[in-house]
Each structure stands twice: as C-alpha cells, then as structure tokens.
N, C-alpha and C positions, 0 to 999 in steps of 0.2 A: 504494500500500500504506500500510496506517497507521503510523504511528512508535511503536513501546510504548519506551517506556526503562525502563520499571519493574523490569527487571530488572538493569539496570547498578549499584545500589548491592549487589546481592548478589556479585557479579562479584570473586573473589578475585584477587590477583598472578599464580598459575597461570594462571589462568583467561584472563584478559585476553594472558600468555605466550602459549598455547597457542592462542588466539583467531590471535595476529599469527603465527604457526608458519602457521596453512593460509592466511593473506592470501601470507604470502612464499612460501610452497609452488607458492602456485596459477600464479607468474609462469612457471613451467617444466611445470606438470602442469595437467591440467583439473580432474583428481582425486590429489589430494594423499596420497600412501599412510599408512598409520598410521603407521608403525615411522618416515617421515621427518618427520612430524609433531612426533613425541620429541623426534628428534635436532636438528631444527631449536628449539625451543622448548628444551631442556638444560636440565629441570628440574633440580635437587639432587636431590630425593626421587627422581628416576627416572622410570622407562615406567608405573610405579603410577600415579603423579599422573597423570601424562600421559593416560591412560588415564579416567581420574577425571575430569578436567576434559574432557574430548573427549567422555562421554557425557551431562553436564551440561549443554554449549555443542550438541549434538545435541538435546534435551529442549528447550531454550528457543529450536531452528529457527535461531540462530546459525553453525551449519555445518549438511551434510547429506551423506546418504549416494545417490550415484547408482546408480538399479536396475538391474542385470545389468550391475556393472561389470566388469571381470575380473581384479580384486585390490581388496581392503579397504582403504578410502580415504574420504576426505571431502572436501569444497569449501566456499566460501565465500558464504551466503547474500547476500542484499540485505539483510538485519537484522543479521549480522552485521558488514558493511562498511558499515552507518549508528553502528553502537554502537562503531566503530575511529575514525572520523569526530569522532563527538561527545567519544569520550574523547582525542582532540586539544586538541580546544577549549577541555574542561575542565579539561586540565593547564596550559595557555595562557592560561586564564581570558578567552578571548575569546567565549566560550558557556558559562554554569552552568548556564542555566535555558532549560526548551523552551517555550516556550508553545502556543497553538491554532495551527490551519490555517489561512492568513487566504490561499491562494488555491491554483491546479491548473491548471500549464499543460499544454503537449502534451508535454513531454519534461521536467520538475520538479516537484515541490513546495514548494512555501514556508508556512516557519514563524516563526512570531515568540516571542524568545526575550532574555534579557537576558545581560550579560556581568558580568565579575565586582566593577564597578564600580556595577550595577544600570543602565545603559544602556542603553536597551531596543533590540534586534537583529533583523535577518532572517535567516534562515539559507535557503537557498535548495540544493534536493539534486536533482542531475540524475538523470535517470530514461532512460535515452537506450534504444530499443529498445521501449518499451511499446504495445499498439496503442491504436489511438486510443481517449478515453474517452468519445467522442461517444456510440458505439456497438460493439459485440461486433463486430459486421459486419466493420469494415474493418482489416485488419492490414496493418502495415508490415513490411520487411524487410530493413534498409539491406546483412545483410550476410548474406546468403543460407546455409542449416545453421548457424548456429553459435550457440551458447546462449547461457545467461544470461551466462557467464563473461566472454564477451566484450564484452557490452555492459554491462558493471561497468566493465572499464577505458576503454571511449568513454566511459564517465560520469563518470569519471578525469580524463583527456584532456579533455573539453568544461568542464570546470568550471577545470581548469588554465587553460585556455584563455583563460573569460568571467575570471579573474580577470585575466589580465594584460592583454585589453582595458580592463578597468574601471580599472586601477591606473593604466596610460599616459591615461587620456583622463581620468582626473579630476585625475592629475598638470599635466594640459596645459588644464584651465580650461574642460571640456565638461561639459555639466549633467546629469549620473549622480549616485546614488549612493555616498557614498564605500565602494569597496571595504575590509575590515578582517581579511582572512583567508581561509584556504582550507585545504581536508585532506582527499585523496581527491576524493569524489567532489561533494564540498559547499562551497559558499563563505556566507562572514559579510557583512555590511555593513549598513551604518547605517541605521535606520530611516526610513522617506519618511512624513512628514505629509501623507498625499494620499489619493486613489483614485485608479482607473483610467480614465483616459480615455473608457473603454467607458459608465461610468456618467454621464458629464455631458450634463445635460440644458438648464440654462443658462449663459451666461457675459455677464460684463455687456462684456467687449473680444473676443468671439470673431475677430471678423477682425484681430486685433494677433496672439491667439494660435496662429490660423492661419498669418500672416505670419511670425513666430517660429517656429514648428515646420518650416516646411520653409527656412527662414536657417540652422537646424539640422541637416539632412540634407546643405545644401549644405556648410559649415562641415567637417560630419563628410569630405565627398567633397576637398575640398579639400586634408585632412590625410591623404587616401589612404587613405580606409575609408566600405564601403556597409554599412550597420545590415544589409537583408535580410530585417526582419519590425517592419518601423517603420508600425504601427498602433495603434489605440487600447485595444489590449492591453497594448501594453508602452510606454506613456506615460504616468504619472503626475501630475497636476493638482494640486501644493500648497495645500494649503488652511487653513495653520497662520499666514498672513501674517508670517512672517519672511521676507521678500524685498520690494524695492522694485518697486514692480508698474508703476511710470515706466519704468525701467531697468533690471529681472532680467524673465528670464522664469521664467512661473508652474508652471513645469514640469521634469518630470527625465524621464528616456528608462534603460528596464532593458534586457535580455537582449542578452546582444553575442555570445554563441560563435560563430554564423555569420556573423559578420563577414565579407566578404570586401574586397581589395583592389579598387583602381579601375582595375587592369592585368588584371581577370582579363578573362577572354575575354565571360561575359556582365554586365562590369559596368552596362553601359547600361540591360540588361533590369533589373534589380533598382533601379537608381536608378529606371527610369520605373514601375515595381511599387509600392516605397516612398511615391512622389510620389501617385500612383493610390490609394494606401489612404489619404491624409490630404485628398484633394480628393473621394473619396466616401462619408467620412465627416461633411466639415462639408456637402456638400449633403443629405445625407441626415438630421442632424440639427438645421441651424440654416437649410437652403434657399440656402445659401452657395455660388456656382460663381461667383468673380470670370473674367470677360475680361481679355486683353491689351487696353491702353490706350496708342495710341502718342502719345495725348496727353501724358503722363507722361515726364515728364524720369528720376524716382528710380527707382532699378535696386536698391536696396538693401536691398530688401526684397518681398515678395509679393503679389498680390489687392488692395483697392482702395484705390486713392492711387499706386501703384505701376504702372511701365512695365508689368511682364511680371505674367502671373496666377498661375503657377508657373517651375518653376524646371526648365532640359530640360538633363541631363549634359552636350550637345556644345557647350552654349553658357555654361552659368553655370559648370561645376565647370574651376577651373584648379588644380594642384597647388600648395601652397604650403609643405606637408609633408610627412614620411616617415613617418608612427605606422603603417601597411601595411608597411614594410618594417623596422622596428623590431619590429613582434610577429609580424611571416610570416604575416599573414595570407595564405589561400587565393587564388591568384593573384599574388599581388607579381612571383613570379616563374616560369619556366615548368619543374617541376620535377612527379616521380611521384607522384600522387595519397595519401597515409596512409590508412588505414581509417578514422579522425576524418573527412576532407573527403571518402569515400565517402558517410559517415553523414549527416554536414552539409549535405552535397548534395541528399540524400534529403530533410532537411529542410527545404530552399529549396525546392523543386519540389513537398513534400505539400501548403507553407501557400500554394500558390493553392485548393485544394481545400477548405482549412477557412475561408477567405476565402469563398467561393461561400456555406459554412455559414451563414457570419457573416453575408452581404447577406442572404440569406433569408428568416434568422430576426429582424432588423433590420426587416425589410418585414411581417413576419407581425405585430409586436407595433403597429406603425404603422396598420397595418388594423384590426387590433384597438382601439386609442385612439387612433387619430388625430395624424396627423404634429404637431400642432401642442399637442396637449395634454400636459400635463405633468405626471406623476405621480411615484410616490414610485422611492427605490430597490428595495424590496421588492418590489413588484408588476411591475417592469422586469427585475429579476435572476432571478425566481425561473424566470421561461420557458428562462433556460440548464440546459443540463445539466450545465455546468460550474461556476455555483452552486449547484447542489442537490448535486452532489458533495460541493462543501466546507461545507455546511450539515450533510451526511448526518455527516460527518467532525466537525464540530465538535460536532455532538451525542452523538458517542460512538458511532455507529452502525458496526457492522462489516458493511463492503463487501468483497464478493468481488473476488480478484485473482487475474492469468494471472501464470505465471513471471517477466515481465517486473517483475510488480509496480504494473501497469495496474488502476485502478479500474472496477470491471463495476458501472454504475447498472440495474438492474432495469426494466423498461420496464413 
C-alpha cells in the first residue's frame, strides 16, 4: 500500500487522542464500539469531539467501519497504524522526514527518510499477511479466518522482533545495519551505502567475497542463530568505500525476524538452504562452484585457497555463543508455538517457492543477454516485478491493494 502522510500535519490533539483510543481499543475488541472509543480517549470537550474526530479519522481511511457489524464501532486501519508509527518517530525525532520507496519485499516496505538531525534513514514497515506481489494468483494464509487485525499485531511482533535481532548482533560486532528505533509495526536504522546483492554484476575479489559471506552464516551459527533467507536479497554490497577492503568485509546482511535458533529441530535444513542460495548465486552469476581441496591445509575460510568449498552445519558450526537464547529465538528451546513462529514458519517454507521465482527469472534474463554479458542496472531490474512495483511507487502511480495492503501490478 502506499504511504500518504499528507494528512498528519492537519491531525489535531483530539484527533491523534482518538486515533490511539481505537489502537488501544482494538487489543480487546476487533471492532472497537463508539461510546468506548470516548471513554477511552477522555476528551474535555466530551462525546462531541469524540465524535468529530472519529468521522474525520473515518474520511481520511484512518479507522473504519466493519459491514454488518452488530453494534456501531470502528477499527484500526493499516494507515492508520502507519501514521501512530511515524508520529512516534517524530516526537522522538528519530524520523521527521519520509522520503521515496527505495524497495518491496515479501512481507515490508522500505523507505528512506531522515531524522531530526538530517541523517538520512530507512525506515523499514512490516507488512506480514499480504499475498504475494509477484502475482494476484497466489495467496498466503499463515493464520487461517482471521483478518487484517490480526496480522497488524504479527506486524507488531515481527518488527519487535527484527529489532532486537539487529540490536544484539550489531551490539556483538556482526555486519548489519545499525538498528536506531522501532514503534509498532516499523523499525528505523541507518542508512546502507550499497545495493543489493541481486544487482551485482561484477566484483573485482568475488571469491574473497564469497568466502566472506558464508564465514558469515557460519559466525552467525556459531553464536546460535540461522538468518533463514540469506540470499542476494537481503545482502547489501557497500559501495561508499569507507571500509578497509584488506580486512572488512564489503558487505552488511538485513532482515533477521525469522531468525531461528540452531536447537531448533530443522536447523540443519535452513543452514544447508542459506549455504545453497549463496553457492547458486555466485555460479550462476560469476561461473563460480569452488570444490573441496584436501590439498589445502586452511579451514578458515571458503572456495578456492581453502580446504573445504563450503561450509556443512555438522561439521563447521560449533556453538560459541548464546545470542539464540538471549533473544528466544524460535527453537532455542522446546516450548508452544506463538502465532508470530506460526506466521514465521509460513514464511520459511513460502521463500523456497519465490526462490524457484528467482532461478527462473535469473535464467530467463541470461538467455536473453547472455550469461556473460554485462549490462546496465536498468535493463536487468526492470524484468522484476518487484522493481516495477517500486518504480510504479516512486512515480507517484496508484496501485491497487487487497486488505492486506499487498500491491496488485497489472499484468
């Protein structure tokens, strides 16, 4: 869905009251009655204001009213719990200003925005329950009848989540993002001088930074946490040369909510999944499949120079920390499922599917120019449908959207 904020500078004291009246409403009701509306929000002026501000915040789709409810009530949109969100931030002054789209994954959007210091920021807003925006076609349902409401607070919940990932692991000297905040369903963090992985086409140390990248998954396994969708989506390529390119690596790694631990029952499958999307990535882009070499003495690193080609759970990952038991992550320990790790789960198991996507349409642009030619970003991006999305977005273009708040691209 698109973000308008343009209406939060009209947004009186009532208003914004009565806004947070049906957010705290809605933890006990689906549909939030009038009259508790009021009482909950305690204007001075009374049930007038009250009243006033509820068909104002109706008018700009802020709240809404469910059809053939069985008492007069309202709920809380997705626009309205973006604009509770951002007026967090900006009391906070860790977000003043929104900028463009600058990308669309399966379960968020991210925007780039500055803080109150001119600092320029991501803001990053989970979207959890949306169907996919590949296509209309295929719908998810992590949590079987239940509406938008509920997948407001998994949006909640996942974002709570990715932030306390991102806080302990950039605490602990793992190359992310610094996290900088969070409110609801949204989290803030420092801007990445990079692209995405997805778009690189050369590298003048590819096999350092292949070697690197999965030092990185191991690293992460070691401190008792499997990423779960560690591909060239959510891998970031610095491009701003402030790092030592001897001795940093040239890279940061985003989206952590599916974290899981390396107790849980399928952690193996998801390390050799993770491993698997970074070893058919660089064959597929740089012709890169190093072998085991038991000529090679050094263990310390990956692919060629190196004993081992990749890096296999039962043999490289030893525990060395607890960061899985420190944030509870899903599996640490053996305990009943939350509607979060229903959801989460859902989403561990949909991205082999959008992975299948991804080789596909990877092989389709290859045939088309040729494994070895190399062309621009534009003519590489624009075959996804998940850049033309945020191109459709950054142009101003209004896209149609399902309750979820999933973008429908026109075919």
């Amino acid at each position: 869905m698109k973000l308008d904020t343009i209406h939060m500078r009209y947004l009186n004291a009532d208003d914004w009251r009565v806004l947070q009246a049906v957010e705290n409403g809605s933890r006990s009701h689906e549909v939030v009655p009038t009259k508790l509306i009021g009482q909950i929000a305690n204007l001075k002026t009374g049930m007038g204001s009250a009243n006033r501000a509820i068909s104002d915040l109706a008018k700009l789709n802020l709240i809404s009213k469910l059809r053939n409810a069985k008492y007069d009530g309202y709920r809380l949109t997705y626009n309205g719990f973006d604009y509770l969100a951002l007026k967090t931030f900006a009391q906070k002054k860790t977000l003043v200003e929104l900028g463009t789209t600058i990308g669309v994954g399966k379960e968020s959007d991210i925007y780039a925005g500055k803080d109150g210091q001119g600092n320029e920021r991501v803001l990053k807003i989970h979207r959890l329950g949306r169907v996919s925006f590949r296509t209309v076609k295929n719908k998810r349902d992590y949590l079987r009848n239940k509406e938008a409401q509920s997948w407001m607070h998994l949006s909640k919940l996942a974002a709570e989540k990715e932030y306390e990932f991102m806080t302990i692991l950039y605490e602990n000297g793992f190359e992310i993002p610094r996290p900088l905040d969070y409110s609801r369903h949204c989290v803030v963090m420092e801007l990445v001088e990079g692209f995405p992985m997805r778009q690189l086409r050369e590298h003048f140390q590819y096999k350092k930074l292949y070697s690197q990248l999965m030092q990185f998954m191991v690293k992460l396994a070691n401190h008792g946490l499997i990423h779960c969708d560690y591909n060239e989506y959510n891998i970031m390529i610095r491009e701003d040369g402030s790092y030592d390119s001897a001795t940093e690596p040239g890279f940061l790694v985003i989206d952590f909510p599916q974290c899981i631990s390396i107790n849980h029952v399928d952690a193996e499958f998801y390390f050799k999944r993770d491993v698997e999307c970074i070893r058919r990535f660089f064959k597929r882009r740089f012709g890169y499949s190093p072998k085991d070499d038991s000529m090679m003495l050094d263990t310390d690193g990956y692919g060629d120079g190196f004993r081992y080609a990749y890096p296999v759970f039962s043999r490289d990952v030893q525990r060395i920390g607890d960061l899985d038991m420190q944030v509870k992550a899903s599996g640490y320990r053996s305990e009943k499922k939350t509607e979060l790790e229903d959801a989460l789960g859902s989403m561990r198991r949909d991205y082999d599917d959008t992975e299948e996507d991804d080789e596909k349409e990877e092989e389709e642009e290859e045939e088309e120019y040729g494994s070895e030619l190399e062309f621009s970003e534009s003519e590489s991006d624009t075959d996804s449908v998940n850049e033309k999305i945020v191109q459709a977005l950054v142009e101003g273009e209004e896209l149609e959207t399902d309750k979820f708040g999933n973008y429908i691209l026109k075919e």
